[in-house]
N, C-alpha and C positions, 0 to 999 in steps of 0.2 A: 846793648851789646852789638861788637860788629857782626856784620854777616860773613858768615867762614866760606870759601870760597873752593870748590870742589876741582881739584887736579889728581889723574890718574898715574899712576905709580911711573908709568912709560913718560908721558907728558913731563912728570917731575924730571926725572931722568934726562931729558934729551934739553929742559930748559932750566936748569938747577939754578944757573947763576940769575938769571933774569925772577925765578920766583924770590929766589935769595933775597935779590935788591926792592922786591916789594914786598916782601916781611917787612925790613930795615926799612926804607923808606916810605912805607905806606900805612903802617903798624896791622899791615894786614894780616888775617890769619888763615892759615893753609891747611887743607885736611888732603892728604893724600893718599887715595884709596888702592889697593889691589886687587883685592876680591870682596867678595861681600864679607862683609862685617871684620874685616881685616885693613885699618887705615891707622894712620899715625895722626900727629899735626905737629906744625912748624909756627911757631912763633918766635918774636923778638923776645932774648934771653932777659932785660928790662920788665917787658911784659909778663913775664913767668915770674921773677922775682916778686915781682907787685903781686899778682895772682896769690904767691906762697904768702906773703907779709900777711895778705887783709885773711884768710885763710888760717893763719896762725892767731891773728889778733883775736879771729871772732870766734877760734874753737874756746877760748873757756868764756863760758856767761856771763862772769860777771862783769868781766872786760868788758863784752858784747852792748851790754847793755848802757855801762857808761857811754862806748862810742855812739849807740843810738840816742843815748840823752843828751850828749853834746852836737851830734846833728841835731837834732827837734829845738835845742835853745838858738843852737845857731839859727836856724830856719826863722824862728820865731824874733828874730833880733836881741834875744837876750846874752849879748857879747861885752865884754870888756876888753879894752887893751891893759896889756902889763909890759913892764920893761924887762926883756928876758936879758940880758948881760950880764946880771948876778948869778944866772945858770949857765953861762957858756963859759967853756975852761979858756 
């Protein structure tokens, strides 16, 4: 995981565009604090989508568990190729 990179609420403020362009450009992630235990964070909207997807996949089990089985075969080299073209519209 990246490391989130700690900018204060004022700092945000006076260099919004410049942190902007290193979310987007850097796939950095930003925690912007104000007071204690009072901070947001800023990420790339791609990034968050991805976050919700795997998130969504792994809340039910049994899903969860096929995706960990098809990493471990992957891992293990137990792959085949197939011709996907009979499944794309």
């Amino acid at each position: 995981m990246p490391a989130i990179q700690q900018v204060s609420f004022q700092e945000c403020n006076a260099q919004f565009s410049k942190i902007f362009e290193r979310v987007l450009q850097n796939h950095e992630i930003i925690s912007v604090y104000r007071e204690t235990e009072q901070e947001i964070i800023i990420l790339d909207a791609k990034e968050y989508t991805s976050l919700m997807e795997t998130l969504y996949l792994l809340s039910n089990p049994i899903n969860a568990s096929r995706l960990r089985e098809g990493i471990s075969q992957h891992q293990l080299g137990q792959v085949r190729e197939i011709d996907v073209t009979t499944y794309l519209d």
